[in-house]
C-alpha positions in Angstrom: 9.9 -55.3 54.9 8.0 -56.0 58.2 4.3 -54.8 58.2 4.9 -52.5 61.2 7.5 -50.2 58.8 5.4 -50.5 55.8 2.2 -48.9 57.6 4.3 -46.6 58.8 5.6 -45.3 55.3 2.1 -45.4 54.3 1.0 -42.9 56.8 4.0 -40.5 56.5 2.9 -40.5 52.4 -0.8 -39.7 53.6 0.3 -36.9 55.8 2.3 -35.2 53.0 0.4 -32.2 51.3 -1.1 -32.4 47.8 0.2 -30.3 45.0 -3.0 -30.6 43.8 -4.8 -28.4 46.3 -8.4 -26.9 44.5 -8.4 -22.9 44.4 -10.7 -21.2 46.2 -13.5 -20.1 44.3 -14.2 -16.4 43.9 -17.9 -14.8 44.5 -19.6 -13.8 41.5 -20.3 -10.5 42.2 -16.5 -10.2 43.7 -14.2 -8.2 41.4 -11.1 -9.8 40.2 -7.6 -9.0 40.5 -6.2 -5.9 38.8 -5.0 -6.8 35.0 -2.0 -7.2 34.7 0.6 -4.4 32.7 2.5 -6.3 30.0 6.1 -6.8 30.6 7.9 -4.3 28.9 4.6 -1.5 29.2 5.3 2.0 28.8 2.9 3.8 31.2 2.8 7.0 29.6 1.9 4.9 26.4 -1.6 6.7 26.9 -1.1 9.9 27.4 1.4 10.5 24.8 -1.6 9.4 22.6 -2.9 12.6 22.8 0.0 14.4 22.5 1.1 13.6 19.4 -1.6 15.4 17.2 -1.0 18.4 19.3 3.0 17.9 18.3 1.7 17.6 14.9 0.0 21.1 14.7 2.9 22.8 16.6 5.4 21.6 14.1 3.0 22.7 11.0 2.4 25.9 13.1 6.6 26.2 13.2 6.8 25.5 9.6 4.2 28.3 8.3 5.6 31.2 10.5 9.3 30.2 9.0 8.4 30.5 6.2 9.5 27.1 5.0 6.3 26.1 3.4 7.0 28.1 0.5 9.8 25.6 -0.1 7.5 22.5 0.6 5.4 23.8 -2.2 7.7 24.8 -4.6 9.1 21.1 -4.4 6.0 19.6 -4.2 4.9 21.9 -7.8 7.9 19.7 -9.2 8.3 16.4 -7.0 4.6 15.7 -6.4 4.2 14.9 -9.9 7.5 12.9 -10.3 6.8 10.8 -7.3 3.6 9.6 -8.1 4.7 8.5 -11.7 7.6 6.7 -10.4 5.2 4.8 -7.5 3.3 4.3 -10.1 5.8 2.6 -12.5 7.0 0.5 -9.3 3.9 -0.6 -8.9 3.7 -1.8 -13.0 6.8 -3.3 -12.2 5.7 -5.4 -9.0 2.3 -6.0 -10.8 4.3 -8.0 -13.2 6.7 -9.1 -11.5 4.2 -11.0 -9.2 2.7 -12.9 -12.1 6.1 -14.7 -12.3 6.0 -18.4 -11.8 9.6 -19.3 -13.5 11.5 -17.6 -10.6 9.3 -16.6 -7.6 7.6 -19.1 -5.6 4.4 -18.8 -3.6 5.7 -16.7 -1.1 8.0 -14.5 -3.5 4.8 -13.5 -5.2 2.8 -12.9 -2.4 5.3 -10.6 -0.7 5.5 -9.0 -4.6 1.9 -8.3 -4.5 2.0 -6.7 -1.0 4.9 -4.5 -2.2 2.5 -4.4 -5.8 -0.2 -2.6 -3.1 1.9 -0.9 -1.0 3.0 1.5 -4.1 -0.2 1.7 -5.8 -1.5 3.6 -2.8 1.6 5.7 -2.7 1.1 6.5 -5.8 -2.5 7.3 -5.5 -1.6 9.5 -2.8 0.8 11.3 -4.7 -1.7 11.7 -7.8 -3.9 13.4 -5.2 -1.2 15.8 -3.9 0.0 16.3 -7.5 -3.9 17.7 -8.5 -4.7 19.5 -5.5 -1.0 21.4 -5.8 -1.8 22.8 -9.8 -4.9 23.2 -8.9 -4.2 25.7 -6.2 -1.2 27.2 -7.6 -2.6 28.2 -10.6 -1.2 26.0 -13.3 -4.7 24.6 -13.9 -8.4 24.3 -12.7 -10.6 22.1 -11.4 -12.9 21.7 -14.3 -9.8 20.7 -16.2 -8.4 18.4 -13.6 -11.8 16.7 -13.4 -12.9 16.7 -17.4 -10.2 15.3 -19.7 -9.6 17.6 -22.3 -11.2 20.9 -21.3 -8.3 23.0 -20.2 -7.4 26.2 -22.2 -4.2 26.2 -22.7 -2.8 22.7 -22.7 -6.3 20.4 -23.3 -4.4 17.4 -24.7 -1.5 16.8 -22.3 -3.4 18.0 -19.1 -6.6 15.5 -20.5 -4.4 12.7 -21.1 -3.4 13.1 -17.3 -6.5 13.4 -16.2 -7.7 10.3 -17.9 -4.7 8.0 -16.5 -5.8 9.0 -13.0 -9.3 8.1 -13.2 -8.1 5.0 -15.1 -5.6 4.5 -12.0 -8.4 4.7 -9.5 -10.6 2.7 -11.2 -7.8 -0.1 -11.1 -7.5 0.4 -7.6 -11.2 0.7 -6.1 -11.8 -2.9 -8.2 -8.6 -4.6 -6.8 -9.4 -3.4 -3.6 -12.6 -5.1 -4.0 -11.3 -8.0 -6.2 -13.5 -11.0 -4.2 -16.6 -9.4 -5.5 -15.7 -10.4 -8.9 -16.7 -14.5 -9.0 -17.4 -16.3 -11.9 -16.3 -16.8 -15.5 -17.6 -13.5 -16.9 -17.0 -10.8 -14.2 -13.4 -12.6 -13.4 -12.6 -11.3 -17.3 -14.4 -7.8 -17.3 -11.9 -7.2 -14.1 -8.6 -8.7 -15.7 -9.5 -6.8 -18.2 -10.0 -3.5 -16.1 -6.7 -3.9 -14.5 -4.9 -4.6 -17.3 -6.1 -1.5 -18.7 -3.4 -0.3 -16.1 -0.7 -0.4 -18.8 -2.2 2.3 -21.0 -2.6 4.4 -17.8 0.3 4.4 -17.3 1.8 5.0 -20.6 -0.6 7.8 -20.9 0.9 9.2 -18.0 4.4 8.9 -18.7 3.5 11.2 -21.9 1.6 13.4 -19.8 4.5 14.0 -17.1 7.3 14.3 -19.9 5.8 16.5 -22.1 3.0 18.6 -19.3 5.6 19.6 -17.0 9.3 20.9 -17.3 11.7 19.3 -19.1 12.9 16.2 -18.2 16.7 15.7 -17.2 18.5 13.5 -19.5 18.8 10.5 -16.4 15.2 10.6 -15.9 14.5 10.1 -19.9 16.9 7.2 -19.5 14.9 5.5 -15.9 11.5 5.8 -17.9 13.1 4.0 -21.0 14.6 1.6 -19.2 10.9 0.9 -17.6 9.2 1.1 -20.9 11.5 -1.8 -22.2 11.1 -3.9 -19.0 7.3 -3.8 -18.8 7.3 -4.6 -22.4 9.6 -7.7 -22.1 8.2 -8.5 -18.8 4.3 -8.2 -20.4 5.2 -10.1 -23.7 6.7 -13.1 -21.6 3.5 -13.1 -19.7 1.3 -13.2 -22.3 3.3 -15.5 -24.5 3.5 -18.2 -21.0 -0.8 -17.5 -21.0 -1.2 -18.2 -24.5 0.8 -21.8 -23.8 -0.6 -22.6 -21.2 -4.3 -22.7 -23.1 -2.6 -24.7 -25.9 -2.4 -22.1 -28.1 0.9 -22.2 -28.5 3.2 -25.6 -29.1 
């Protein structure tokens, strides 16, 4: 290629614009651009914020002039009571059943103990609705719901109750707070302590059997069916501990 054409290519590529042009730089004090809305954005995102407490209170507002809070409560007498005991025995089950390392891998067990959580504070919640709803209706008092033991006409069942709930939320406050438990000594006191679970909820399953109305035949058949699978399920456990210290051949 002559040296006339190649100085001539040279000087066309010169004269072509960079891609790499520098921004211009803003001010300091200059305000930026307006942020930008998220692609799929709802604008009224914000003011429906407000709106829906005040759709809360209007629908609770509906519900007492109807009249269909009577209903609520007389289910809630019965079902309050059942729910929490069954969240409850869901959560014994998942408890368990996250402490399995013969069929659940890592991430089986952690999504167990999630689930494990999830049902422990239904179940708390429930507990809660279940005591302030005999409380107010009559069926009890609060020196009774709070003092195992002290109510007049049914002290033992209603105590037996009322010590599986404080044993419940004793479980719960500790696992909530599980990292504050290091070392040797306090990692025992709160294996222990949640272990202690189990009687809680034994206690309770006597307490809502026998406190309340009689239990239909299918629910006498769901809690035995629970009894015998927590039982297995806690046996296996402790046998696979016990060999895994080398206490066992």
């Amino acid at each position: 290629m002559s040296a006339p054409r190649m100085q001539s290519r040279r000087a066309a590529h010169r004269a072509r614009p960079s891609p790499f042009v520098p921004r211009p730089r803003r001010p300091p004090n200059e305000p930026g651009p307006p942020a930008r809305r998220p692609a799929g954005g709802f604008a009224g995102t914000a003011v429906l914020r407000p709106a829906l407490p005040a759709a809360l209170l209007l629908f609770l507002a509906v519900v007492l002039h109807s009249g269909a809070m009577d209903g609520v409560l007389n289910f809630l007498d019965f079902g309050a009571g059942v729910l929490a005991l069954v969240s409850l025995s869901v959560t014994v089950l998942w408890g368990l059943a996250a402490t399995d390392r013969m069929v659940l891998n890592s991430g089986h067990r952690l999504l167990a103990q999630a689930v494990h959580r999830g049902t422990g504070v239904a179940g708390l919640g429930f507990l809660g609705l279940h005591i302030w709803i005999k409380v107010s209706e009559g069926h009890t008092d609060a020196t009774a719901a709070a003092v195992p033991f002290t109510d007049g006409a049914r002290p033992g069942l209603i105590g037996l109750g009322t010590l599986a709930a404080y044993v419940f939320i004793a479980v719960a406050v500790t696992g909530a707070v599980r990292g504050a438990f290091t070392g040797i000594t306090a990692s025992r006191w709160w294996r222990g302590l949640h272990m202690s679970a189990y009687a809680a909820w034994g206690l309770a399953l006597v307490h809502g059997l026998r406190a309340g109305r009689p239990a239909a035949g299918y629910a006498l058949v769901g809690y035995a069916i629970c009894l015998v699978a927590v039982a297995v399920r806690l046996a296996l456990r402790m046998r696979d501990s016990r060999r895994n210290t080398g206490e066992l051949p």
